[in-house]
C-alpha positions in Angstrom: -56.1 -108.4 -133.4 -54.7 -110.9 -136.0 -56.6 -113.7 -133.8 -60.1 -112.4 -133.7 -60.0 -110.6 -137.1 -61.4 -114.1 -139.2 -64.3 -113.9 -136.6 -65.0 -110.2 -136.7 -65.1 -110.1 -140.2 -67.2 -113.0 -140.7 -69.9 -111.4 -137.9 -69.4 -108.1 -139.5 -70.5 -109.9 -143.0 -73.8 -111.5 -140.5 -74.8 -108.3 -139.7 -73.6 -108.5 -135.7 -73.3 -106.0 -133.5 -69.9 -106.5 -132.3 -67.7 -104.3 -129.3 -64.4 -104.3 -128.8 -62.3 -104.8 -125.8 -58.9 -103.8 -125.7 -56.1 -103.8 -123.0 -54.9 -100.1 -122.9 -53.0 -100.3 -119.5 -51.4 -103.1 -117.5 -49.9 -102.3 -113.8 -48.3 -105.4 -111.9 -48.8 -108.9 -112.6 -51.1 -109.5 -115.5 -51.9 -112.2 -117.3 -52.5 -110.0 -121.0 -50.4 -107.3 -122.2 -51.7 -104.1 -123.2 -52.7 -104.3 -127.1 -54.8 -107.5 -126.1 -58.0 -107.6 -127.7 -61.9 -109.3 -127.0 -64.8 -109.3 -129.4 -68.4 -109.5 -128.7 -71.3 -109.7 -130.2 -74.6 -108.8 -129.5 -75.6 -112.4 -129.7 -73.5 -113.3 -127.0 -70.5 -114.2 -129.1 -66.9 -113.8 -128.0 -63.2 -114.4 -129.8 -60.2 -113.5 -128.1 -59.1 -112.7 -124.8 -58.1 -109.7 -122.2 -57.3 -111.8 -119.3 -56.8 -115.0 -119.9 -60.1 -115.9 -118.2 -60.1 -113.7 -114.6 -62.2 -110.9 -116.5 -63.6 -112.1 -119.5 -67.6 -112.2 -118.2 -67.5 -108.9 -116.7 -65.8 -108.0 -120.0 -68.7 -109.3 -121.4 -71.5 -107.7 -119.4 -69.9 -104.4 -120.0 -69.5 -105.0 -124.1 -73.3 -105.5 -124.1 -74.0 -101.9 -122.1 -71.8 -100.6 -124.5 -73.5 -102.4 -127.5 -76.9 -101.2 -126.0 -75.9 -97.7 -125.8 -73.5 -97.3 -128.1 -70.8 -95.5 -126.4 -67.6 -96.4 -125.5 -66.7 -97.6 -122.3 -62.9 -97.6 -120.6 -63.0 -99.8 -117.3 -60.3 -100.6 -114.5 -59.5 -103.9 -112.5 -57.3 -104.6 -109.9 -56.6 -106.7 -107.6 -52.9 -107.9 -105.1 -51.8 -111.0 -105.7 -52.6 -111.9 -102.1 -56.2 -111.4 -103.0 -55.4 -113.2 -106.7 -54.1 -116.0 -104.5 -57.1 -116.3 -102.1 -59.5 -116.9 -105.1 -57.7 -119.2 -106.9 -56.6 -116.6 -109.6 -52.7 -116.9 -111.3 -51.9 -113.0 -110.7 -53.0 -109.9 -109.4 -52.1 -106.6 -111.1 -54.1 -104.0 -112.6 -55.2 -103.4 -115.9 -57.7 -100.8 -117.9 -59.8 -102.0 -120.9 -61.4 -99.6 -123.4 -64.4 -100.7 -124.9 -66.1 -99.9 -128.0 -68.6 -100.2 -130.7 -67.7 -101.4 -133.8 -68.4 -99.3 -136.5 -68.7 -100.0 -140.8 
């Protein structure tokens, strides 16, 4: 959290809308650990990371459903590492992110 806090803060103090993405379960090869966080705004802003890149825009498309409707959202990915392979990703694995609304 320690590296997205200066950019949450400063959007909270803009008035953003901001959801939170957080790594609450890793299985396998992942590129994150669980406690990894992402931050996004309403505005299409982002700080931090859950996958090191493999997931971060559908990470993204969910943090704006979950900005429009304001409820929290836990998702699951996974993938072999035969398949991560075959699509020129670094690892397969499984891993669940919660997302959430930021609230004051």
């Amino acid at each position: 959290m320690r590296e997205i806090l200066a950019d949450v803060d400063s959007w909270r103090i803009q008035g953003e809308a901001i959801a939170l993405a957080t790594v609450v379960r890793t299985k396998g090869s992942t590129p994150r650990p669980a406690g990894a966080k992402m931050a996004v705004t309403a505005s299409g802003k982002v700080s931090g990371s859950v996958s090191g890149g493999c997931l971060e825009s559908a990470i993204f498309e969910e943090a704006q459903g979950v900005l429009s409707t304001r409820s929290p959202k836990l998702v699951h990915y996974g993938i072999t590492d035969e398949m991560a392979f075959e699509v020129g990703l670094s690892c397969g694995g499984e891993v669940d992110v919660f997302i959430e609304p930021l609230t004051w």
